[in-house]
C-alpha positions as CSV (number, residue, x, y, z in Angstrom):
1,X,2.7,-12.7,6.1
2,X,5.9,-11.6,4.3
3,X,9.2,-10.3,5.8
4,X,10.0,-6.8,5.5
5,X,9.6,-3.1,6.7
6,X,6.3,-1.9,8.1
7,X,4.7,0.8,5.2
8,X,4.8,3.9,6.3
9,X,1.4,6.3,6.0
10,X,3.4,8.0,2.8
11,X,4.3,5.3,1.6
12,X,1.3,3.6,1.4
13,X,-0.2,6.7,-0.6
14,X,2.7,6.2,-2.7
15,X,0.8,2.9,-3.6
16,X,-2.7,3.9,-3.3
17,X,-1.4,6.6,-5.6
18,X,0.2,4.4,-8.3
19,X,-2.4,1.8,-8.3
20,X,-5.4,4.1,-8.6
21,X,-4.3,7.0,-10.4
22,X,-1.7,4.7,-13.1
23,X,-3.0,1.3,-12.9
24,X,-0.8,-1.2,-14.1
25,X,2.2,0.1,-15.9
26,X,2.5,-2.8,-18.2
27,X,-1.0,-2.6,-19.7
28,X,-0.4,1.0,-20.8
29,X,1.6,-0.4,-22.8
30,X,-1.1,-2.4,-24.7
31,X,-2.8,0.7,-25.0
32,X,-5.3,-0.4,-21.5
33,X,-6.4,1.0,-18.3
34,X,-6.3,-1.5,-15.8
35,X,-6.4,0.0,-11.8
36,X,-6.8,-4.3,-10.7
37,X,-3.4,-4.1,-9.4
38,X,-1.0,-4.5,-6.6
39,X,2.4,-3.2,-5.9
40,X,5.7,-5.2,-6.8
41,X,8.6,-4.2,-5.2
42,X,11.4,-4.1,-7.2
43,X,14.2,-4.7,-5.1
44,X,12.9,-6.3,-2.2
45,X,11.0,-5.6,0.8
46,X,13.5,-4.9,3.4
47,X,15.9,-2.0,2.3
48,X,15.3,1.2,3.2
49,X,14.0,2.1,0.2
50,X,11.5,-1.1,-0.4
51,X,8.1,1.1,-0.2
52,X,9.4,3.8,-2.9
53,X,10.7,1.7,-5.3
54,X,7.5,-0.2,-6.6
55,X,5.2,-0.8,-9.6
56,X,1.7,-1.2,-10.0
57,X,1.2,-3.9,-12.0
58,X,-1.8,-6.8,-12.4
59,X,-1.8,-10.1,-11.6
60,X,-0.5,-11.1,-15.4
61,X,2.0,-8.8,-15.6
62,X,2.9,-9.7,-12.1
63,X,3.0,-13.2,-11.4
64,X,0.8,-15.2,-13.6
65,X,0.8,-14.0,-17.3
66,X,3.9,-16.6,-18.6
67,X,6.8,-16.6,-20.5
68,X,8.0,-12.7,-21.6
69,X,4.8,-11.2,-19.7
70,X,4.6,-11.6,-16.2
71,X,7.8,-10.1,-14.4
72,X,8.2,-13.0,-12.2
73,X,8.2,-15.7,-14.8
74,X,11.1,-13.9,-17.0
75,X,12.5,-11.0,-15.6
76,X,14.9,-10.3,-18.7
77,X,11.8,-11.0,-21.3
78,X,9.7,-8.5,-19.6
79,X,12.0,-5.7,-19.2
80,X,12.8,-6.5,-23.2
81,X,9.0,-5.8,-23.9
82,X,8.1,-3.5,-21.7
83,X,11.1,-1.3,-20.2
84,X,13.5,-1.7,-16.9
85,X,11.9,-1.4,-14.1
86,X,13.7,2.4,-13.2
87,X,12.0,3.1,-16.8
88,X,8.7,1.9,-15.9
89,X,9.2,3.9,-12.8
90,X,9.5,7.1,-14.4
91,X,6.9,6.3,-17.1
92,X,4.8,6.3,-13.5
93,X,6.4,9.1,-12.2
94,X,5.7,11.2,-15.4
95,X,1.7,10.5,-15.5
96,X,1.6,10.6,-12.4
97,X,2.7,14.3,-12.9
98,X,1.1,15.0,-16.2
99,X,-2.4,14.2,-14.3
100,X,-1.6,16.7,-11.5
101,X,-0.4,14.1,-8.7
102,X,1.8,15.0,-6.3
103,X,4.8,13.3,-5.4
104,X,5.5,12.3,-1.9
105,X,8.5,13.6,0.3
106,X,9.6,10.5,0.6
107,X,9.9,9.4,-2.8
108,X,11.6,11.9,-3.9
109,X,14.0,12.5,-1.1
110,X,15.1,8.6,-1.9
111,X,14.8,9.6,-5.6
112,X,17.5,12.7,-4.8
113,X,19.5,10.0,-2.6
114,X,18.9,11.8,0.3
115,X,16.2,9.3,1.5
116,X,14.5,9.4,4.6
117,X,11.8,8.0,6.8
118,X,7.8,9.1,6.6
């Protein structure tokens, strides 16, 4: 099991949201759909904020895709190709949004820097 905060309810529809209604971020990209995903947590998993700031992305653009595609082999080469991570946020956020999704409390109140707890 890994360290960090418990997920909250919201929080967890945050991801349920992002995974199934997004798919993986990085595969948009290419032009693909791809909801085979799981949530990487961009600056940890024990700030406050661990459970908001995420991305759904797939195993290869995860972990296991190489050199300048999977985030965890390079982390500068795949921001170069495929954004920042607060971009590919917001590239979320905003198709999230377009597909009439709404955004949870939570995330926005953290968004807003007036964060709180679900």
């Amino acid at each position: 099991m890994m360290k960090g905060r418990s997920v909250t309810k919201e929080q967890k529809r945050w991801h349920d949201m992002l995974v199934n209604e997004v798919g993986c971020i990085a595969c948009i990209w290419h032009g693909r759909v791809n909801n085979h995903c799981s949530i990487h947590h961009c600056d940890g998993r024990t700030k406050p904020h661990a459970h908001w700031y995420v991305l759904p992305l797939c195993e290869l653009h995860h972990q296991h895709g190489g050199e300048g595609v999977a985030f965890h082999h390079n982390k500068f080469r795949f921001e170069q190709r495929y954004g920042t991570q607060e971009e590919l946020l917001q590239r979320c956020c905003e198709l999230l949004a377009r597909g009439g999704q709404d955004i949870p409390a939570g995330f926005m109140a953290w968004l807003d820097g007036t964060e709180i707890e679900a």
